[in-house]
Backbone bond lengths (Angstrom), bond angles and torsions (degrees), N, CA, C in turn:
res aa  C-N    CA-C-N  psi(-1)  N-CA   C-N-CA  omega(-1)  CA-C   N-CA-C  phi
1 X - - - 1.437 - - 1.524 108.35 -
2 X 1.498 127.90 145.54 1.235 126.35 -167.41 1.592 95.82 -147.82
3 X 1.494 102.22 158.87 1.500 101.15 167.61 1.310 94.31 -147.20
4 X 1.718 108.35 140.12 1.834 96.91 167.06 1.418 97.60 -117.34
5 X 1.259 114.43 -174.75 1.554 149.89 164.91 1.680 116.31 -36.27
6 X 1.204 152.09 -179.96 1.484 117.47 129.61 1.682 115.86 -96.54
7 X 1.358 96.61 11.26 1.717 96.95 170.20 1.268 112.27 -103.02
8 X 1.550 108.29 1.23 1.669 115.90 -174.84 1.695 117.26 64.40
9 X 1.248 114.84 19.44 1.712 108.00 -177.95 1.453 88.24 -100.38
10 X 1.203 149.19 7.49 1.555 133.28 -177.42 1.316 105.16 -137.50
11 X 1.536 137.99 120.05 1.065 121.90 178.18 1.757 109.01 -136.92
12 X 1.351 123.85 121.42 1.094 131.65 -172.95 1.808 116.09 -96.33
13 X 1.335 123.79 104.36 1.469 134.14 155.70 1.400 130.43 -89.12
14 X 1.318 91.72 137.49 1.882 97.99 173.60 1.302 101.00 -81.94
15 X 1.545 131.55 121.05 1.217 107.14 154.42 1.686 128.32 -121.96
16 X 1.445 94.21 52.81 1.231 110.46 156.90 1.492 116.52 -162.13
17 X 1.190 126.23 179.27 1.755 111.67 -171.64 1.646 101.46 -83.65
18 X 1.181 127.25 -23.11 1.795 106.98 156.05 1.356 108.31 -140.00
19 X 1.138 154.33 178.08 1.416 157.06 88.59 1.753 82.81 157.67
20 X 1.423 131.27 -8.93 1.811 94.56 -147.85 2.089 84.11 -129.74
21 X 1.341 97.98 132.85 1.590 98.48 179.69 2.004 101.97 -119.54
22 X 0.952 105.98 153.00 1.496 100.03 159.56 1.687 113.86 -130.36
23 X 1.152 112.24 127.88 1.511 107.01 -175.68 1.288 101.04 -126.35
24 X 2.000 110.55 127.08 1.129 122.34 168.55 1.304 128.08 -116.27
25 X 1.271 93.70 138.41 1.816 93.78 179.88 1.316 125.11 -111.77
26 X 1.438 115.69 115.05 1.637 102.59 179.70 1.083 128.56 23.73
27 X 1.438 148.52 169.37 1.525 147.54 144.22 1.319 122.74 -13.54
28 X 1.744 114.30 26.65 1.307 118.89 -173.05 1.796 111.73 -116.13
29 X 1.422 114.59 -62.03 1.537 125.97 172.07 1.241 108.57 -139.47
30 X 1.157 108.27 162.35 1.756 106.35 153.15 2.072 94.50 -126.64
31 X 1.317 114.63 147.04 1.219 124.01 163.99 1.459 128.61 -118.01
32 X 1.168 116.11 114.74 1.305 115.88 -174.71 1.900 114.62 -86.72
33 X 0.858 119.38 96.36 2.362 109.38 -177.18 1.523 96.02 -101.90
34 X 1.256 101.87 138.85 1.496 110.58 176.72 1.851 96.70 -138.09
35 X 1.419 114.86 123.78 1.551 131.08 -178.23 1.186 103.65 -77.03
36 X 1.194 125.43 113.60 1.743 121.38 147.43 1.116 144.44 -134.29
37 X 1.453 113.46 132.95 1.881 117.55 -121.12 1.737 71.12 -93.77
38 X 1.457 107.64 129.86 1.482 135.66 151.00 1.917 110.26 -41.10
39 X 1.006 105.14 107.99 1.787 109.20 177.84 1.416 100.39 -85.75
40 X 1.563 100.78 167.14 1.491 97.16 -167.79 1.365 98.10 -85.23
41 X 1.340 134.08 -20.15 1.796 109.89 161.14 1.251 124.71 -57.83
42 X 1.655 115.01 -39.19 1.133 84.47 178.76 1.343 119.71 -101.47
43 X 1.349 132.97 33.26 1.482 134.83 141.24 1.726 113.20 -59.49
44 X 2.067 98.08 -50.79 1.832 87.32 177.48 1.916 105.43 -57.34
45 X 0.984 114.61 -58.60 2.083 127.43 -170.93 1.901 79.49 -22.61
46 X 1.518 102.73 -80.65 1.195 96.68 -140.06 2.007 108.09 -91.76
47 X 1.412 99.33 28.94 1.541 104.62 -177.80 1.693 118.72 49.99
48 X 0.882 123.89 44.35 1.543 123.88 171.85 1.091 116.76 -78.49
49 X 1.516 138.26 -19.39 1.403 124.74 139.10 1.537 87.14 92.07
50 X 1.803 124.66 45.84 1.142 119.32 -160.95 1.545 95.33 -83.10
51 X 1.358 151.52 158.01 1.171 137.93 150.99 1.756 115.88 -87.18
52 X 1.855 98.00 137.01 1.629 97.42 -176.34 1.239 119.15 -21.54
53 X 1.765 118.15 -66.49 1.520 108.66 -169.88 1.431 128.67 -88.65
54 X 1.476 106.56 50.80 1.233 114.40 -162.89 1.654 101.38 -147.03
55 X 1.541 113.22 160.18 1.757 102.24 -170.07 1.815 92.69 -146.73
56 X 1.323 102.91 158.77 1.891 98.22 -170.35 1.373 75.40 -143.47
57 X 1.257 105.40 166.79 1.875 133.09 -161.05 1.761 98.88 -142.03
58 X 1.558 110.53 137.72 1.688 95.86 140.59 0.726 118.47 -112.34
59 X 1.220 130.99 161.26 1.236 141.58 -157.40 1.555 123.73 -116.17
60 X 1.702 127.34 94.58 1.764 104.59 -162.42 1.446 88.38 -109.98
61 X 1.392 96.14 158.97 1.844 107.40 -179.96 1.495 91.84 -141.80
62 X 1.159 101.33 148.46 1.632 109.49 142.04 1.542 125.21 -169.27
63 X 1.340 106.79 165.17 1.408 127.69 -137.90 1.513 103.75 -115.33
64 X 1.341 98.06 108.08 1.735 86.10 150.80 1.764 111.36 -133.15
65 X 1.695 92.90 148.09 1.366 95.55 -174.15 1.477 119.01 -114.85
66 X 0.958 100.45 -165.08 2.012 88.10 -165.94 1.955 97.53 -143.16
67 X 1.198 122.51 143.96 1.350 106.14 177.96 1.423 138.97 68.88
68 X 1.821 95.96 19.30 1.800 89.78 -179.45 1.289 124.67 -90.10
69 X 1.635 103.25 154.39 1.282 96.69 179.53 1.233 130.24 -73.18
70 X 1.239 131.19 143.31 1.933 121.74 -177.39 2.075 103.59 -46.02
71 X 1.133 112.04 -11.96 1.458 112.27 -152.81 1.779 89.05 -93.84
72 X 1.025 111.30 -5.91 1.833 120.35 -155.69 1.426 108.36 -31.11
73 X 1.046 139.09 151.67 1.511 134.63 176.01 1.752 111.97 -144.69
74 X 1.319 117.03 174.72 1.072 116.91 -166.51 1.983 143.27 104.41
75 X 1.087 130.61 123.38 1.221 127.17 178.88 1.529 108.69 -4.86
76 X 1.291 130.44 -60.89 0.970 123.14 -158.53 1.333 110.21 -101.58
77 X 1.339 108.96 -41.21 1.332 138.44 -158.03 1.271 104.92 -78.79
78 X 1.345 130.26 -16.01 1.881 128.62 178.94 1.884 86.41 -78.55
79 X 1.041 116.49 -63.10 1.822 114.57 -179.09 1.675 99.72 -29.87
80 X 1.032 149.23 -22.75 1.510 148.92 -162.90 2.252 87.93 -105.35
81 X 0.641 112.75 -36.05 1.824 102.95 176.90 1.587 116.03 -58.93
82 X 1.332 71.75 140.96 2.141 89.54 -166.89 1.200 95.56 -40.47
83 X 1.554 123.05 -55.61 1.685 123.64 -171.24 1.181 134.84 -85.83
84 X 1.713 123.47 13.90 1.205 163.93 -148.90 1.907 87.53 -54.69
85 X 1.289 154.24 134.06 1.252 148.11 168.15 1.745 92.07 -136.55
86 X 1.088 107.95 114.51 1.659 109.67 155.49 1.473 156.08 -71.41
87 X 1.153 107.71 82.42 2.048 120.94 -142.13 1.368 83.51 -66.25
88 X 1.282 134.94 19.07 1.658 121.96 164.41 1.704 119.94 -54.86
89 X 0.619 121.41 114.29 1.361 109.31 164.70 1.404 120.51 -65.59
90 X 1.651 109.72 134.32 1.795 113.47 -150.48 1.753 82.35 -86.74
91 X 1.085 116.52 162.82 1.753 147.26 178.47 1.680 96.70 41.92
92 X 0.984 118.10 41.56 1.671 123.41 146.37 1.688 112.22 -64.95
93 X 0.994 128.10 124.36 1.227 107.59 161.95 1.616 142.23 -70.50
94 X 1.855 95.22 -27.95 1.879 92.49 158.89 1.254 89.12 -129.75
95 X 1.436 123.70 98.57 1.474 136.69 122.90 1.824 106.74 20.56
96 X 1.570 137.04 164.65 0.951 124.57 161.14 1.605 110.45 -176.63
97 X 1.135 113.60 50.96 1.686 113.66 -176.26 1.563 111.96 -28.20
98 X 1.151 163.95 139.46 1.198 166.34 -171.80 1.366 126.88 -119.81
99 X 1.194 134.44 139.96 1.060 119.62 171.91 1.516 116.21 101.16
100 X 1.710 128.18 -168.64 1.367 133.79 149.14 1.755 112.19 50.18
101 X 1.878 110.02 5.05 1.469 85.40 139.93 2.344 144.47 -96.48
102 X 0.999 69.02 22.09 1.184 58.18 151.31 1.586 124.29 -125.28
103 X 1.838 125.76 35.65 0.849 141.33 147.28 2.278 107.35 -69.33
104 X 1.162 99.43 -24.06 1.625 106.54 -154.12 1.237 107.00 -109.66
105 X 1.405 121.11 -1.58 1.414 133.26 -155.03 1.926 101.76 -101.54
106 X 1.844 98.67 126.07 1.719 91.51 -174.91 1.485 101.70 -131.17
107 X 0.909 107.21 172.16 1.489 103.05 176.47 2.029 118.81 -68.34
108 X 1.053 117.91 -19.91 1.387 121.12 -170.20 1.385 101.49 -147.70
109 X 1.573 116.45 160.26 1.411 122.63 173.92 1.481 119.76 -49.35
110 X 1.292 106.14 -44.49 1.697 114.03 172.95 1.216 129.19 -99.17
111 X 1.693 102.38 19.88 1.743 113.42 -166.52 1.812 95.12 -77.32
112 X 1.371 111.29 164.81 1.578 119.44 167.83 1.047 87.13 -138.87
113 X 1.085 134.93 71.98 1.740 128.60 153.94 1.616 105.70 -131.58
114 X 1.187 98.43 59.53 1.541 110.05 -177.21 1.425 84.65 -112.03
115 X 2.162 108.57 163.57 0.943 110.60 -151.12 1.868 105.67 -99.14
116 X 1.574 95.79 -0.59 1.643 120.09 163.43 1.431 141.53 -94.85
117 X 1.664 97.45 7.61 1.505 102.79 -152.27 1.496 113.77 -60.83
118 X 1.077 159.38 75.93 1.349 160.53 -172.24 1.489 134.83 -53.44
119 X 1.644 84.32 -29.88 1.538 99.80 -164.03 1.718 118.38 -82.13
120 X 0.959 108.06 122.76 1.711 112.85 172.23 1.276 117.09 -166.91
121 X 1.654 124.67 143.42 1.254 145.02 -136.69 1.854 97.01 -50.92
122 X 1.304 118.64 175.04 1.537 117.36 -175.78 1.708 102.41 -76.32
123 X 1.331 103.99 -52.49 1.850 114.29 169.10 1.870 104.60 -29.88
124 X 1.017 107.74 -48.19 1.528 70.58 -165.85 1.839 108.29 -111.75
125 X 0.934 128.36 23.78 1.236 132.64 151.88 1.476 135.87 -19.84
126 X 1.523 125.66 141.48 1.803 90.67 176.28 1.001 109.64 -86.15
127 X 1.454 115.01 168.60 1.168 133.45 166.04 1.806 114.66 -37.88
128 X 1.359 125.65 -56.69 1.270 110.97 179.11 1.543 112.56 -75.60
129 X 1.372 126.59 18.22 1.392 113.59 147.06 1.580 110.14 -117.80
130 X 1.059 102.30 118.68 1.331 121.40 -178.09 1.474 132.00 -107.60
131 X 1.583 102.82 -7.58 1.644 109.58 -154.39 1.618 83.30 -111.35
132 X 1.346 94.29 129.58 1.622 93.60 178.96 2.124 102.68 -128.62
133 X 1.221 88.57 139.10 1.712 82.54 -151.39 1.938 90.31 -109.32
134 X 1.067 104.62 172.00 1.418 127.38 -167.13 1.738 113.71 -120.34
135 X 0.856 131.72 76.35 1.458 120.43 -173.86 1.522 129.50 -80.08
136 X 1.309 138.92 139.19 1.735 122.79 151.18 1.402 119.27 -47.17
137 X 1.040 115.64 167.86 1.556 136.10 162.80 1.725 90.38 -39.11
138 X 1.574 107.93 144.35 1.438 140.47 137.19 0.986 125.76 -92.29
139 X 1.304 125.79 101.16 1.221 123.77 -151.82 1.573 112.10 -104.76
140 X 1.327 116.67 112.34 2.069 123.08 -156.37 1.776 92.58 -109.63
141 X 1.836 114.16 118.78 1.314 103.83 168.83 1.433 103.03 -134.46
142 X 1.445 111.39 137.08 1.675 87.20 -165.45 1.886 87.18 -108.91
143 X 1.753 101.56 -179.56 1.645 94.39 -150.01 1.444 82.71 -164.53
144 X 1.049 116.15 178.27 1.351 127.29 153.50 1.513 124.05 15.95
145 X 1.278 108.90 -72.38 1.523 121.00 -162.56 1.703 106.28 -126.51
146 X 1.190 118.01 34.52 0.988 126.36 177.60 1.734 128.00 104.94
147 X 1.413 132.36 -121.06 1.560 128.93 -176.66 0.979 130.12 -161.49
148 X 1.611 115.06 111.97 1.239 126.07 -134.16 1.929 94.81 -128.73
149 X 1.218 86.74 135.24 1.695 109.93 -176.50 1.342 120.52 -112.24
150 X 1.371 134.56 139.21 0.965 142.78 -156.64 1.805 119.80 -172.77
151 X 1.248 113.10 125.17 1.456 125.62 -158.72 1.472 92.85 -74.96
């Protein structure tokens, strides 16, 4: 099952009979989300404290984008920079970058009036960025202790 746009730059597929969508956008991303309903073992495994009449999902996505600029910015989107270093601390069990949202912070879900917004089509770029890079999937699965991304 598919749905597009009526300008055709957005096109949404099921690609499976429930839980899994892929949504693509023009020369911009494609996103892959796949639903998966939390069983009650692994609510006991990982203690989620689900209540009987109630059901929790994780949720994995991932991202690939097309056309970024070397300058890229953003939650996710600084991990995609040539010089990208990860102040995570390695065998933490929940990871926790800190700080720097209110670099990311907009008024609305689809607002860009954040004080980082970076992103805009490859066409209009400046001239001294020129290198426009191609990435794989980012691959986001959340688990246990939250949602963890990985190129």
């Amino acid at each position: 099952m598919e749905w597009n746009s009526t300008n055709g730059h957005i096109q949404v597929e099921r690609t499976s009979t429930t839980n899994s969508v892929t949504v693509a956008i023009s020369d911009l991303a494609e996103i892959s989300v796949n639903v998966i309903p939390v069983s009650e073992e692994d609510s006991k495994i990982h203690n989620y404290q689900i209540p009987s009449n109630d059901r929790f999902a994780h949720l994995e996505v991932q991202f690939r984008f097309f056309g970024l600029s070397s300058n890229v910015e953003g939650i996710l989107g600084r991990t995609y920079s040539l010089d990208f270093k990860n102040p995570a601390k390695p065998g933490v069990e929940m990871p926790v970058i800190g700080g720097g949202d209110d670099k990311y912070k907009t008024s609305s879900l689809l607002g860009t009036d954040c004080a980082l917004c970076v992103f805009s089509p490859d066409s209009i770029k400046d001239e001294h960025d020129s290198l426009t890079m191609e990435y794989g999937m980012l691959d986001c699965k959340g688990g246990g202790n939250g949602i963890t991304c990985k190129k």
